[in-house]
Every structure is written in C-alpha cells, then in structure tokens.
C-alpha positions, 0 to 999 in steps of 0.5 A, spaced: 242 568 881 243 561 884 248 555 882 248 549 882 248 545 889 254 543 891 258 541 898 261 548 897 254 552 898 252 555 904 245 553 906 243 559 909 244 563 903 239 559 900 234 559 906 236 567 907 234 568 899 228 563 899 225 567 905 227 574 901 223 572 895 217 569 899 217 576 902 216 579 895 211 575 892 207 576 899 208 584 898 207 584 890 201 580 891 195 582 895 188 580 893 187 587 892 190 594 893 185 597 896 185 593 903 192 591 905 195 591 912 200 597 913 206 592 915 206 589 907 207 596 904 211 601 902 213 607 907 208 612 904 215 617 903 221 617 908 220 612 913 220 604 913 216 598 913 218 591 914 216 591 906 222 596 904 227 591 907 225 586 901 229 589 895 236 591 900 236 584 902 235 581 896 241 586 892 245 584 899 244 576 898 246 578 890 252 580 894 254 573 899 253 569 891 259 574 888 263 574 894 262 566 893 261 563 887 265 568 883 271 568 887 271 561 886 270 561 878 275 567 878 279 561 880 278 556 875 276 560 868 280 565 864 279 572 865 275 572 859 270 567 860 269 570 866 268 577 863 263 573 859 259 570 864 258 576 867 256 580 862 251 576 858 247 574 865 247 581 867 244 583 860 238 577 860 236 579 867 236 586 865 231 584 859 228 580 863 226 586 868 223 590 860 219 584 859 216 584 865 214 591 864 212 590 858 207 585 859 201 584 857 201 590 852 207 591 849 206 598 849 214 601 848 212 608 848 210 608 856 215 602 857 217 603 864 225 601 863 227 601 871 225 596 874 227 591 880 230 586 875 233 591 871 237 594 878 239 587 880 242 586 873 247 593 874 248 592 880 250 585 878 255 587 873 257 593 876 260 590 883 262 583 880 267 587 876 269 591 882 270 584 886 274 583 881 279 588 881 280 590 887 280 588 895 275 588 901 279 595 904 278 597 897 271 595 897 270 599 903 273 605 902 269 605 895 262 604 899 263 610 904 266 614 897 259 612 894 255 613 899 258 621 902 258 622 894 251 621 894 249 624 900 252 630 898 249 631 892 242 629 894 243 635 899 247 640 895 244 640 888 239 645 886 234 642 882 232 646 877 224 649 877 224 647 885 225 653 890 227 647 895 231 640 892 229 635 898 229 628 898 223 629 902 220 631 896 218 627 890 219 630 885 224 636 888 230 632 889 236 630 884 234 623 883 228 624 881 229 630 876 235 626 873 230 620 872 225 626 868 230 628 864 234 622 862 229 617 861 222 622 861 216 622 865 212 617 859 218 612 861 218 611 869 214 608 874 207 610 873 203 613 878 205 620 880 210 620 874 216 625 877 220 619 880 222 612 879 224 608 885 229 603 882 231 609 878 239 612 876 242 615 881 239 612 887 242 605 884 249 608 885 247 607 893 244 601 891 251 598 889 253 600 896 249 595 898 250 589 894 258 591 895 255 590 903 253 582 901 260 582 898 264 584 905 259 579 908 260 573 903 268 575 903 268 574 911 264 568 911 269 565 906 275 566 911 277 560 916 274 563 922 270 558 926 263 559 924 261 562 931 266 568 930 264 568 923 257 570 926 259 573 932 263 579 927 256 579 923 252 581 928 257 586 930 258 590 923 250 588 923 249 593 929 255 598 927 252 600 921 244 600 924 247 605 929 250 608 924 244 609 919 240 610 924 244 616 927 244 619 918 237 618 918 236 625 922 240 629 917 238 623 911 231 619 911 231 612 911 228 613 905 227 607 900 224 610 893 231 614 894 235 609 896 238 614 901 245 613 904 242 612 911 238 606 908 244 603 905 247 601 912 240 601 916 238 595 912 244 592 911 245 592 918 238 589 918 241 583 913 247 582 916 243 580 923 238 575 919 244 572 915 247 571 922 241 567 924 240 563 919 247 561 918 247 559 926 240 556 927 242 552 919 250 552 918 252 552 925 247 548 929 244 544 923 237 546 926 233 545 918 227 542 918 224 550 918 227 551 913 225 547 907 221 550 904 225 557 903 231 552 900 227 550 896 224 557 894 231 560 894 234 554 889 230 557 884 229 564 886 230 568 879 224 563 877 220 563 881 220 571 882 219 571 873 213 565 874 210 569 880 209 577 876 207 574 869 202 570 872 199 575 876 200 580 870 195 575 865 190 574 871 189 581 871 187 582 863 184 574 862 176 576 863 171 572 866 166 575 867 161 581 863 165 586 857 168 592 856 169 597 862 165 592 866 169 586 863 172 582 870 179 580 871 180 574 874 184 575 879 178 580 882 173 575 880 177 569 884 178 574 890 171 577 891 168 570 890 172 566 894 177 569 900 172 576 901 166 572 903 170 568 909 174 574 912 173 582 912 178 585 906 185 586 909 184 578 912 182 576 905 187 580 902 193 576 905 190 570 904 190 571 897 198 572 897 199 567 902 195 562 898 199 564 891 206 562 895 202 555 896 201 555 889 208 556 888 211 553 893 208 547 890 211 549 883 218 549 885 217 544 890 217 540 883 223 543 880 226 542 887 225 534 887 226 533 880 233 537 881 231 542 876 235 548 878 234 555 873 239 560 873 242 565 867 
C-alpha cells in the first residue's frame, strides 16, 4: 500500500510498516509448525499474543496511509479519478489474496475465498469512501456505531443448532455461522471448517480498526507540534487500551472473531508503537535502526506476495523420495541444515529469521535501484 517517497511522507510510517510485515513473515514462516515458540502463535482461542497484534497493525498502517495520501490526492484529482483508484486497488489486492489461496493447486471447489489480502482489500475500499465523505467526528460516531453493533449481535443473536451462541465457541457464534452458511464449509479456512478468521461479519469490527489508523493519519496531518502530536497518541493509545481492557471481561480479546474490545486494545497498542516511532525517526531523527524496516515497509505489499508464494512452492517442489514419502524442500532444507545446529523451536525460528534475511536482501535491491511496487 505504499507510494512513492517524496518529502511529504512520514518516515515512521514506513518504519512502523516495515517492521509490521517482517513480523508476519516471522510468524507465517517457522521452519515447522510442530515446534514454535508460544510468542509467534496465535492465541489458541480468546486471548492474545504478540503474534495477534500483526494484521490489527497492519489494517491500522492501512488507516494513516488513507488519512495522508488520500486526502492529498483528494485534493488533486476529480472525483471520479479517485473513486477509480480506489476501486481498482481494492479489486487487484482482493484477487491477489484468492491467488495466493489458490496456489500451488488451483483447486477452485475448496478455494478458501477470505483471506489477510482480501480483508485488507474491503477494509481499503470501505473506509476510503468513508474517508471521503464524511469527518473525523463523523468517523468517530461510525466506529462506536460499528463496534456496539457487533457487540451486540455477537452476544444476543441466537445461532441456529446451538443451545449456547458464544464467541468462546468456534463454531456457536454469529460470525462463524454466517461464514458457514454464506460462503460454505468447503470454501473457508481449513482446519476445523466451522470458522474463518478474516471472515464477513467480523470484518465489519475490522473496518473499525483501519478507521483507527485514519483518526491517527488526520491527527498527524494537523499543525500541532510533533511532540504534542505524539503526546495525544499516547494518550488515546492508553484510553482505548483501558477501555478494551475493561470490554474484554464482558467480550474477549479475541482475534479470529475480531471482537470489539480487540478493536480498541490493539489499536491502543498501535498507537503507542506509531508514537515511538514517529518521536525516535521523525521528531529526534534517531535512523540508523531503522533501515532495514524502511527498507521492508517501501515495499510491503511485495514483499508479503514474494514471501508466501515462495513458501507455498517450497512445500510441493520435491527433493527427495516419491509419492507419500516424496520430501519438500523447505522440510528438507529445515532437517538438514537449522535442526542439526539447535534443539527444534531454536531451529524453527531461525528458519524464519534467516527467510527475512533472504528477503531483506531482495528488497534491499529494489530499495537501491528505487524500484517501489504498488497497485
């Protein structure tokens, strides 16, 4: 989602966004599944990890980037050059998310159709517009509406089949039904099939929190001093921890479900590192950390593409025997070269960390050459 570098952008962003994707691609990318240290997973239910602050981040960088370089292309382009843009980046990023669930078999009768791409694509499209039309009060009122709606719903709607509709059951909740019914079992996320976690009603809560990012982008765009504007982020950023905090005994954190105390907890959370980062890279002008996570956040929507294809093909080319006992070559590559110099979570993660190198270097070329891709 990045554009083109110019004086106007604000370094923290991309310092904020570089390091929000390497944390993706760290998390998505063990050298196996089976040994991972409990930090880089998912919270098995309700709850959170560090590793379920990933995607609200990355919905909220979403947000700052529409608030600053919307507005300003708002300003330059007529209305229906705009409503184009939007509308054409919203569909390639959302058939770029079912390209990446297709690969490598192409089987369309259980292509799961939600997916992280996807969700940034109608979140993307959807915010923009309210962006567009209406003010940051405005925004406001929208994102307590949104969220108090699906509270609501989640917690009064009786699902059918279930003697108890909680969102501390996978498959008895609103969301998880809806996904059932409207998409069907063969077409959400696999394991399981009774819930999707970036499915359709829980990407209603998600738009909330790319309307976050927008509220953020506006208050960094006002001619504040740097350090009042850093000040008000840590601020809101506590408000809405304490808040969601505070929702999470009546509504869990809950990441899968995108619940409403999840909203405003992690996007306290991504107000607080915003704020770091715009006080250590904007304000004091401390970089020299930073690089690589520029360099990573230029070209995120590449990298994030480049990095699960690759994984993708790793795991069907075989190197190694046939049939059932064929091995990939990411297995191989694991068992022959990290397993034998550590125990398996040590070799797991250095796996991933060594797959982000790999990458770093990849768009470290792109970076030098500035060659910057965007939709």
């Amino acid at each position: 989602m990045s554009e083109n570098p110019g004086s106007s952008r604000i370094y923290s962003l991309d310092v904020f966004r570089g390091a929000t994707i390497a944390g993706m691609i760290l998390v998505n990318n063990p050298g196996t599944w089976s040994a991972i240290y409990p930090p880089l997973e998912h919270a098995a239910w309700n709850g959170l990890t560090p590793t379920d602050l990933i995607f609200p981040f990355f919905l909220f960088i979403v947000g700052v980037s529409i608030s600053i370089a919307l507005g300003r292309r708002a300003k330059e382009k007529s209305k229906k050059e705009v409503y184009g843009k939007i509308g054409r980046r919203a569909l390639l990023i959302f058939l770029l998310g079912l390209f990446l669930n297709a690969l490598p078999y192409f089987e369309f009768s259980t292509l799961r159709i939600p997916g992280v791409l996807q969700r940034i694509a109608i979140c993307y499209l959807f915010v923009s517009l309210i962006f567009l039309h209406t003010s940051w009060k405005q925004q406001g009122i929208i994102a307590v509406v949104l969220l108090l709606a699906y509270w609501a719903a989640m917690t009064l709607i009786s699902v059918p089949g279930c003697a108890v509709t909680s969102v501390s059951d996978k498959a008895c909740n609103l969301s998880a039904y809806i996904d059932r019914v409207v998409l069907g079992v063969n077409h959400i996320w696999s394991l399981g099939k009774v819930y999707d976690p970036e499915g359709i009603l829980s990407t209603v809560p998600a738009i909330v929190t790319t309307l976050s990012g927008v509220l953020a982008g506006t208050w960094l765009k006002t001619d504040r001093a740097g350090y009042e504007k850093a000040g008000g982020m840590y601020f809101a950023g506590t408000l809405l921890l304490l808040v969601g905090w505070i929702w999470s005994f009546w509504f869990p954190l809950n990441k899968a479900m995108w619940t409403s105390s999840y909203v405003l907890y992690t996007s306290g959370l991504a107000l607080f590192f915003l704020a770091t980062c715009y006080w250590l890279t904007d304000l004091k002008n401390i970089r020299s950390w930073a690089k690589p996570f520029e360099v990573f956040g230029m070209n995120a929507l590449a990298l994030y593409i480049g990095a699960e294809t690759a994984a993708r093909l790793m795991d069907v080319i075989k190197v190694s025997g046939s049939g059932e006992s064929a091995v990939g070559l990411k297995d191989w590559i694991f068992t022959s070269v990290f397993l034998p110099l550590a125990e398996p979570m040590t070799a797991s993660l250095m796996f991933a960390l060594v797959y982000i190198l790999i990458w770093l270097s990849i768009m470290w070329v792109l970076y030098s050459r500035k060659i910057f891709i965007k939709v």
